[in-house]
N, C-alpha and C positions, 0 to 999 in steps of 0.2 A: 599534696605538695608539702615537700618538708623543705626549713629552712635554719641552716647555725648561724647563730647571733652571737657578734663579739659587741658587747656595748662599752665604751671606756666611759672617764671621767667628763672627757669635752663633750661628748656623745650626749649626755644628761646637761651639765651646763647648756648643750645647745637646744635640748629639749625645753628645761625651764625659761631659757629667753623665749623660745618660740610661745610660749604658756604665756609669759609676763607681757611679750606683744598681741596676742590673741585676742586672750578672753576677758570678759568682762571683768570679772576681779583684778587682773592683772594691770589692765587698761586705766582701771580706779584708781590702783596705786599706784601706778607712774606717775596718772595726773597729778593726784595728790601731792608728790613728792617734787615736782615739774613744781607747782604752782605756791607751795607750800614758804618755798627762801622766798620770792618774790611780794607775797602779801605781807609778811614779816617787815620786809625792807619798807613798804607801801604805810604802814599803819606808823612806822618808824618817824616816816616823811612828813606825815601825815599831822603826827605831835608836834614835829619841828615847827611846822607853818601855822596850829595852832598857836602854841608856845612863842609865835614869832623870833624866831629864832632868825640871824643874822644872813639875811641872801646868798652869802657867798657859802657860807658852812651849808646850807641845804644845796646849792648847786655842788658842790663838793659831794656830799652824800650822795644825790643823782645819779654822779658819773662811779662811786667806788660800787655805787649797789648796781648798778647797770652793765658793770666791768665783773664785779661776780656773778652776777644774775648769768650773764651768756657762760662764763665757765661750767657755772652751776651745771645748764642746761646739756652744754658738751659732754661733761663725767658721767651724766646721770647710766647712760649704760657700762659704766667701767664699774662703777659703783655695785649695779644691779647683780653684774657678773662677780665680782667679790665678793658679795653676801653668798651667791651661790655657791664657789669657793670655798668658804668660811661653815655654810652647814653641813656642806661633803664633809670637807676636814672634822666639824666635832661628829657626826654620823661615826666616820673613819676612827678615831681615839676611841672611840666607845666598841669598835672589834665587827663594827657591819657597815656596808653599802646598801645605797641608797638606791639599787638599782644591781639587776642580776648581770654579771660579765659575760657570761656563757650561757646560752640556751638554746635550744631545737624545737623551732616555732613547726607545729603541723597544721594546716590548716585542710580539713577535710569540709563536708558538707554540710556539715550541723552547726562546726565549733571549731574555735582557735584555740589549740593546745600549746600551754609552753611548758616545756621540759627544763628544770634547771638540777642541776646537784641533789640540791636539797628540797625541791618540792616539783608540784604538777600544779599547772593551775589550765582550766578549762572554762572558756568564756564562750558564749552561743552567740552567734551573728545577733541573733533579735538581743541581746543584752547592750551590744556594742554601740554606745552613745554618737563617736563620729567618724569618722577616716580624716585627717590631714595630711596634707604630705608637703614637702618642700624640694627642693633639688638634690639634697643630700638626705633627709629622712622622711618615711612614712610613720602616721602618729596615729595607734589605733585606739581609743578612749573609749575605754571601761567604767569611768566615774569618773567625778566633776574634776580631777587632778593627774587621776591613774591611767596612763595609758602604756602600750606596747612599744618600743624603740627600737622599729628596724631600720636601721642605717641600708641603703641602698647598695652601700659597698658588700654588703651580705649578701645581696640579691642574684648581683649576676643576672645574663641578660634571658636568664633560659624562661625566668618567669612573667607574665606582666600581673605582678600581685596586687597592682591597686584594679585594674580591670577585674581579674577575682573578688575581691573586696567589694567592690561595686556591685556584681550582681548578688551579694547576698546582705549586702546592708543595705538597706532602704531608707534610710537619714538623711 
C-alpha cells in the first residue's frame, strides 16, 4: 500500500502538542511549568507571614497571585504552541524543516518506506516503538521523539491503515 503525505507547519505543531500531552517527558514539563509560578507566589507568601508583614498586604498578595496563578494556568497551551512556532521559525532561518512536506509512505510486509526528495528512509515493523492515532493524525514512533506524521486527510477511505499497522506491530 502506498501513501502521499503532505505534512504542513500545523501538521507538526499538532504533533508536538500531541508529544507534550502524551508522554512522560512532556507531561514533566508541563507540570513543571503548571506548578512552577504558583510555588514562587507560595514561598513569596510564605516570607510575608514570616516577616509578619501587615494582613491586608498579604490578603492583597493572595488575591494578585491567585488572579495570575489561574491566567498563568489558561496560557500555558498558547505558550507551549509559541515555543513550537518560535523553533519552526529559527529551524526555517537556518534554510531546513523540521519535518519532510512531501512524501510516499509504502508500507509493505516487512517495513515502512518513506520516500522524500532527498532521502529514503526504511523502518521494519519490529523497530517501531508505537502506533498513536487521533481523529485527525496517525503517529507512528521510531524513537523516543521520531515519528511518522500521516494526517488522515492523506489516507482517504480506501485504506484502514491503522488495522494494517496493528497486525504487524505488536506494542
Amino acid at each position: 500500500m502506498k501513501i502521499n503525505v503532505n505534512v504542513n507547519e500545523n501538521d507538526f505543531i499538532k504533533f508536538n502538542e500531541y508529544y507534550m500531552k502524551n508522554s512522560s517527558q512532556g507531561k514533566r514539563s508541563t507540570l513543571l511549568s503548571r506548578l512552577l509560578l504558583p510555588a514562587v507566589f507560595l514561598v513569596i507568601i510564605m516570607i510575608c507571614l514570616v516577616a509578619k508583614a501587615d494582613f491586608t498586604v498579604i490578603i492583597l498578595e493572595v488575591i494578585i497571585f491567585s488572579i495570575t496563578t489561574v491566567v498563568w494556568e489558561l496560557k500555558i497551551p498558547a505558550f507551549i504552541r509559541n515555543n513550537i512556532k518560535r523553533s519552526i521559525e529559527t529551524v526555517k532561518n537556518d534554510g531546513k524543516l523540521p519535518y519532510h512536506e512531501n512524501a510516499e509512505f509504502e508500507f509493505n510486509d516487512e517495513a515502512i518506506i518513506e520516500t522524500t526528495p532527498n532521502s529514503v528512509l526504511k523502518i521494519k515493523y519490529s523497530d517501531v516503538l508505537s502506533v498513536k492515532s487521533t481523529d485527525e493524525y496517525i503517529y507512528i514512533f521510531f524513537g523516543a521523539t521520531q515519528a511518522f506524521i500521516i494526517p488522515r486527510r492523506c489516507i482517504g477511505n480506501e485504506y484502514d491503515l491503522e488495522e494494517f499497522l496493528k497486525e504487524r506491530v505488536r506494542k
